[in-house]
MMTF fields as JSON, N, C-alpha, C and O atoms, coordinates in Angstrom:
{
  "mmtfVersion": "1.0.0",
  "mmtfProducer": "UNKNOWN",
  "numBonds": 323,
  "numAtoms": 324,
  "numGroups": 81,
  "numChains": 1,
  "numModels": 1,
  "chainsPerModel": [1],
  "groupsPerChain": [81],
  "chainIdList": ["A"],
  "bondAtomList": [4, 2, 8, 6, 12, 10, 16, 14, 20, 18, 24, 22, 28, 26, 32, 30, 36, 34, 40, 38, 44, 42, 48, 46, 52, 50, 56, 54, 60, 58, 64, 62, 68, 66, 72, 70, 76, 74, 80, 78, 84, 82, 88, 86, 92, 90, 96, 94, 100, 98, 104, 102, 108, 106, 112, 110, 116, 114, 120, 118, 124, 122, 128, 126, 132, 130, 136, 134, 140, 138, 144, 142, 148, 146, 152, 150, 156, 154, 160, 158, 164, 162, 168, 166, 172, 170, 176, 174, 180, 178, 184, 182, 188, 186, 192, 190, 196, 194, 200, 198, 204, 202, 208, 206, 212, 210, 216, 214, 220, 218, 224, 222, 228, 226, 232, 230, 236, 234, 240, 238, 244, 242, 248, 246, 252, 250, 256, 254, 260, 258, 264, 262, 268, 266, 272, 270, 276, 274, 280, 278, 284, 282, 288, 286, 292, 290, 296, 294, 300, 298, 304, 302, 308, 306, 312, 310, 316, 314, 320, 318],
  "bondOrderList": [1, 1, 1, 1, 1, 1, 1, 1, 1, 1, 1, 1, 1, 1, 1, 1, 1, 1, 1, 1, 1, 1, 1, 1, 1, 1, 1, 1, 1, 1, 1, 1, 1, 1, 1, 1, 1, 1, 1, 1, 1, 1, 1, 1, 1, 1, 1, 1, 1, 1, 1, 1, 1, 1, 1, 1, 1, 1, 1, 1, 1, 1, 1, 1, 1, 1, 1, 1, 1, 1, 1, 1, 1, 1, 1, 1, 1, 1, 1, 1],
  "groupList": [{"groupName": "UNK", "atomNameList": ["N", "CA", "C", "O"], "elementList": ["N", "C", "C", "O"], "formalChargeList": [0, 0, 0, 0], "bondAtomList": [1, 0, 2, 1, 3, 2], "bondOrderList": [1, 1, 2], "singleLetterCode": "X", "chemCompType": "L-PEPTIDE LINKING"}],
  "groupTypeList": [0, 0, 0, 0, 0, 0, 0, 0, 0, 0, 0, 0, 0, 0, 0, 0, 0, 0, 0, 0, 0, 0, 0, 0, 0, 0, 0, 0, 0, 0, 0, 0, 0, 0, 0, 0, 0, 0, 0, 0, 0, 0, 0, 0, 0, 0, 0, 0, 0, 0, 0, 0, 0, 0, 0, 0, 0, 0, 0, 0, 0, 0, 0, 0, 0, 0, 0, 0, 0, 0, 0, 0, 0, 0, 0, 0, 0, 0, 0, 0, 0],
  "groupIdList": [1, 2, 3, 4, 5, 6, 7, 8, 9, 10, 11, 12, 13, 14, 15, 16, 17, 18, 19, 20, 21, 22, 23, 24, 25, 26, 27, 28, 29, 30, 31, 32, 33, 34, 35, 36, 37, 38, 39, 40, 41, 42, 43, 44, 45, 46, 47, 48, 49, 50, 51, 52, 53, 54, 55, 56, 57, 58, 59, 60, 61, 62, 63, 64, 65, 66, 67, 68, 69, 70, 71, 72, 73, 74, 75, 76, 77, 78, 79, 80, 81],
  "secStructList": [7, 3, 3, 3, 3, 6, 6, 3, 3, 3, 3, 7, 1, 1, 7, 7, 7, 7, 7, 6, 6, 2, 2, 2, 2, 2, 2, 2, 2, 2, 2, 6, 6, 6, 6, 6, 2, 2, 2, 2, 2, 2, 2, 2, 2, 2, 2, 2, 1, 1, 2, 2, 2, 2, 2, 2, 2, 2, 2, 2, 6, 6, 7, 7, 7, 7, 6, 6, 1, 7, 7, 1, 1, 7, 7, 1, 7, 7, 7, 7, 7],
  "xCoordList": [-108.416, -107.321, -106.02, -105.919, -105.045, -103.936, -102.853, -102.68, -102.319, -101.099, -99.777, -99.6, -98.807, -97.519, -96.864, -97.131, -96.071, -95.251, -93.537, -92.994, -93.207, -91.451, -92.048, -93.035, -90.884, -91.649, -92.583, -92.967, -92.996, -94.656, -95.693, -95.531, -97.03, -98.319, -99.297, -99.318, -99.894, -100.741, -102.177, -102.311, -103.292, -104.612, -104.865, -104.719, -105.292, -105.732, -106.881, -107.842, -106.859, -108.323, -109.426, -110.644, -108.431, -109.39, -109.686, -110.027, -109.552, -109.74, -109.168, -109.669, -108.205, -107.706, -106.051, -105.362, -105.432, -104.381, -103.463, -103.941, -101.837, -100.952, -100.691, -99.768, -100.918, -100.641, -99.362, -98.556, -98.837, -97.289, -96.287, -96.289, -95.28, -94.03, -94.276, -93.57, -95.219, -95.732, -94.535, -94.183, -93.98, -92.855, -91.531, -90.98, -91.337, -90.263, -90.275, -89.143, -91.301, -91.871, -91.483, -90.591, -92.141, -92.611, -90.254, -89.52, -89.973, -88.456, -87.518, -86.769, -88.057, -87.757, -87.858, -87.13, -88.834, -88.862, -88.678, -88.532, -88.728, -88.133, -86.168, -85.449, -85.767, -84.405, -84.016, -82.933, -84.957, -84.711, -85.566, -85.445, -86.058, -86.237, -85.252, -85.193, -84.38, -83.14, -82.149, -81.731, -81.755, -80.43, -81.219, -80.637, -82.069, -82.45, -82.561, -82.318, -82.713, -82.889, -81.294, -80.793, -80.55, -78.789, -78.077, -77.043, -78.758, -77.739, -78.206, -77.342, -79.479, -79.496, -78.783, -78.435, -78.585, -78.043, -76.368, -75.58, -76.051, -74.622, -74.112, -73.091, -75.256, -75.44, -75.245, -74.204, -76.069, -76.172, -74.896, -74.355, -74.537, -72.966, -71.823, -71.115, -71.602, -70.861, -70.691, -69.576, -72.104, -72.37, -71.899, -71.018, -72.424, -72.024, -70.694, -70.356, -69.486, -68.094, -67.915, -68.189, -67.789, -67.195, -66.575, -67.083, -65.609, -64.554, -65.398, -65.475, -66.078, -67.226, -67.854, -67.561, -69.143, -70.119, -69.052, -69.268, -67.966, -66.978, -66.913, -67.434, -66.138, -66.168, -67.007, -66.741, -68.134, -69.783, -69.61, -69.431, -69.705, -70.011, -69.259, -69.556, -67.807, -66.859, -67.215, -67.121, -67.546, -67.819, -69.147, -69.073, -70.258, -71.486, -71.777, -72.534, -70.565, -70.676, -69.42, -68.979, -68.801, -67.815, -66.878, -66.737, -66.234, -65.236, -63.895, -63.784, -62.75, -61.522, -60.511, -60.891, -59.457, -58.248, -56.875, -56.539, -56.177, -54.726, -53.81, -54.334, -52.492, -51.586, -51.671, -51.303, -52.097, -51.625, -52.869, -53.083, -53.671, -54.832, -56.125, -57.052, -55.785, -56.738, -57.969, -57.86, -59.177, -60.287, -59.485, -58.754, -59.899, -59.234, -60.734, -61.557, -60.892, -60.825, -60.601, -61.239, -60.114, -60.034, -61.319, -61.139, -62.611, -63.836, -63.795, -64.615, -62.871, -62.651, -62.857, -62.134, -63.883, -63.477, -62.23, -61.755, -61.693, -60.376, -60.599, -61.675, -59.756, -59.993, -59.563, -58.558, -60.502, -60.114, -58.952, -58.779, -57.981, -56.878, -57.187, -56.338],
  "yCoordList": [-10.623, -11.45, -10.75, -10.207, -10.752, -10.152, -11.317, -12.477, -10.731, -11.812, -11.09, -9.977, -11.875, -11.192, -11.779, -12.893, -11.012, -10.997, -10.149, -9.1, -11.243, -10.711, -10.172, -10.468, -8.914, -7.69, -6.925, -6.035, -7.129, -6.278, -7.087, -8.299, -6.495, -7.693, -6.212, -4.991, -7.103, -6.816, -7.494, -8.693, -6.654, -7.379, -8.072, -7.586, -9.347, -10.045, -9.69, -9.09, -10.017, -9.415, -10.842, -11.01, -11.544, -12.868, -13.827, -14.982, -13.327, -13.321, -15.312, -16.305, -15.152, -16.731, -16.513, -15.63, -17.915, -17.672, -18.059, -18.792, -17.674, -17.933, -19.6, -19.894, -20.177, -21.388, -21.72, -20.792, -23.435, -23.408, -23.605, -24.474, -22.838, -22.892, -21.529, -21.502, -20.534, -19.631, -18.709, -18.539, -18.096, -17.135, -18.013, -17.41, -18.983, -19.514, -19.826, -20.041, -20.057, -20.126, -18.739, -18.67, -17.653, -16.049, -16.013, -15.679, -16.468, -16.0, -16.795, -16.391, -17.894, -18.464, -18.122, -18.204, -17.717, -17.425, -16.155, -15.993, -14.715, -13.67, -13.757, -12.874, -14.878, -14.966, -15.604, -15.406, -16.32, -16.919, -15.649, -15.78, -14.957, -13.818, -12.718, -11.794, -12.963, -11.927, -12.516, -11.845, -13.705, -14.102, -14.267, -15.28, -14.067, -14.05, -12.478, -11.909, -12.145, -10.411, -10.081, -9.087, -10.837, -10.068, -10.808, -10.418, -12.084, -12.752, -11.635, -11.363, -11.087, -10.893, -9.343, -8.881, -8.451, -7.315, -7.635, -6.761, -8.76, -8.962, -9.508, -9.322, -10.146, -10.54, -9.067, -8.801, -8.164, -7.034, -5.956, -5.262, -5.952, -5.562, -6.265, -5.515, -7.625, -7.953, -7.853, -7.689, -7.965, -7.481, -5.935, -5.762, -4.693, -3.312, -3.017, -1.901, -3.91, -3.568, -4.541, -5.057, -5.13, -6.385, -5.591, -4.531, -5.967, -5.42, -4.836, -3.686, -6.145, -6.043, -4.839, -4.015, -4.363, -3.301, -1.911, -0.908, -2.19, -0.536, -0.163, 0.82, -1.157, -0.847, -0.506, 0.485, -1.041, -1.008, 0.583, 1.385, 0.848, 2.42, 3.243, 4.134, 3.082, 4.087, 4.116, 5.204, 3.092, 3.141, 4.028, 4.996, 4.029, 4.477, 5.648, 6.325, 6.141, 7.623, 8.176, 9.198, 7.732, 8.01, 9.14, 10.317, 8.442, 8.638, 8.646, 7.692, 9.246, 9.234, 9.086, 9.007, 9.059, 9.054, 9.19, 8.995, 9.493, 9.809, 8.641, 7.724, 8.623, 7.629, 7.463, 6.429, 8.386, 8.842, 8.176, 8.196, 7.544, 7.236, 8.39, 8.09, 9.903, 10.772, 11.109, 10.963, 11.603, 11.39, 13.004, 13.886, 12.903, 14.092, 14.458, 13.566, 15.249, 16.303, 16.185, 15.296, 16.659, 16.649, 17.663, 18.866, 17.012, 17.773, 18.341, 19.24, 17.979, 18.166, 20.099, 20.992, 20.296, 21.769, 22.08, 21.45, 23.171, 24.134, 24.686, 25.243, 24.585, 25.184, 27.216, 27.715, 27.727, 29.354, 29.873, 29.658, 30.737, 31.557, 32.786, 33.549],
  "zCoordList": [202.168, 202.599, 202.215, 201.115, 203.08, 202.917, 202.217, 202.591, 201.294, 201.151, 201.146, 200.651, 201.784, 201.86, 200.621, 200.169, 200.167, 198.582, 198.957, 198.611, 199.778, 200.132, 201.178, 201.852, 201.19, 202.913, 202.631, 203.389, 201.68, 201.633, 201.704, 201.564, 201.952, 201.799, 201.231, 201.383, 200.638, 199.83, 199.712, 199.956, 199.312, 199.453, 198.351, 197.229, 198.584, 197.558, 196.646, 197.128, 195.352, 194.631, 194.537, 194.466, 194.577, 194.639, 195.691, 195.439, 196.959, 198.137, 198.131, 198.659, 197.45, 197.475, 197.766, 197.255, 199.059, 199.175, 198.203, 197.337, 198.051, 196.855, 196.664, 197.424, 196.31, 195.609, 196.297, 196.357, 197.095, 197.23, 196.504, 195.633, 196.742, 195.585, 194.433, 193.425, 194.651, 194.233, 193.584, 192.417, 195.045, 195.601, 194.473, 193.552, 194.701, 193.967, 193.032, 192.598, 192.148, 190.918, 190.316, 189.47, 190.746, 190.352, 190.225, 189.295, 191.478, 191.396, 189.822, 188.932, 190.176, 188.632, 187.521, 186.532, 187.723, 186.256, 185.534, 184.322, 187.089, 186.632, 186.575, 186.106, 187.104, 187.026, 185.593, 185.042, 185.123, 183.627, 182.393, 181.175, 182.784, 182.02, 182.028, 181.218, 183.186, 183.455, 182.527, 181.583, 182.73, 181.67, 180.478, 180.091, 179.618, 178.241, 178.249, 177.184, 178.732, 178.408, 178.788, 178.263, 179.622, 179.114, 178.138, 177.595, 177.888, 176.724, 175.385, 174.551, 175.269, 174.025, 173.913, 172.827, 175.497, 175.643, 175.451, 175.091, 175.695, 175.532, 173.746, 173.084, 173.512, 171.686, 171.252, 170.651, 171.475, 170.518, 170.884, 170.023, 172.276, 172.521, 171.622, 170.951, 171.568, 170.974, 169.743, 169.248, 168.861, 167.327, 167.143, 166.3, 167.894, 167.67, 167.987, 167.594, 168.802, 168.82, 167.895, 168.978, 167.257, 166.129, 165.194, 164.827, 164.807, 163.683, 162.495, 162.062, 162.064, 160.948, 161.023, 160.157, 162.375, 162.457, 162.279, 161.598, 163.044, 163.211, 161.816, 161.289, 161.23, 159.727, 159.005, 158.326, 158.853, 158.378, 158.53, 157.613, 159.898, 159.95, 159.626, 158.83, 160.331, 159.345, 157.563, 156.994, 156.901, 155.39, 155.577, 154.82, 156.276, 156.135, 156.207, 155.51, 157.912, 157.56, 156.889, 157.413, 155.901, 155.064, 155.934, 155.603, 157.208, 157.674, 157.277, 156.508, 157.397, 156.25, 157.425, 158.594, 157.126, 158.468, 157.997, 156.828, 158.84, 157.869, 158.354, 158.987, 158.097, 158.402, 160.052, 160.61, 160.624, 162.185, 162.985, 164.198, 161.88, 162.772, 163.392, 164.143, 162.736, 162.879, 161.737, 160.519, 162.483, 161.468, 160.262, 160.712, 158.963, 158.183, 157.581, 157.378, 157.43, 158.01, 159.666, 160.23, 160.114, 162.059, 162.549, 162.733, 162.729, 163.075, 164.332, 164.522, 165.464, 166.254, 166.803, 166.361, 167.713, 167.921, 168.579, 169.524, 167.972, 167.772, 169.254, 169.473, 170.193, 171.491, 171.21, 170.703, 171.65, 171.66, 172.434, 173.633, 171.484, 172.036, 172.304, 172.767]
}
């Protein structure tokens, strides 16, 4: 038995047709697995820019800076003359 799944069809393994409300079910619930999988991508965005984490890390990798707002030592590569 063939079953169609959107614009494709595909053979059934259990030679049984899809249940109704199947298609909209399957869409449901990959659309409510979509906003829990970006709330927690937007949770962990918002935690890694937070004032708090920047700081965390500047202390962690014992970053230094001068009045000017530059890292000191300036690690920066020296462009060649």
């Amino acid at each position: 038995m063939l079953i169609h799944v959107g614009p494709t069809t595909r053979d059934s393994l259990t030679c049984q047709p899809p249940t109704a409300g199947a298609e909209e079910i399957m869409t449901d619930s990959l659309r409510d697995l979509a906003r829990r999988l970006y709330r927690q991508l937007r949770a962990e965005y918002d935690h890694l820019t937070s004032d708090e984490a920047i700081q965390q890390g500047i202390i962690f990798n014992e970053y230094t800076f001068t009045e000017a707002r530059r890292r000191f030592p300036d690690t920066a590569p020296q462009s060649a003359l």
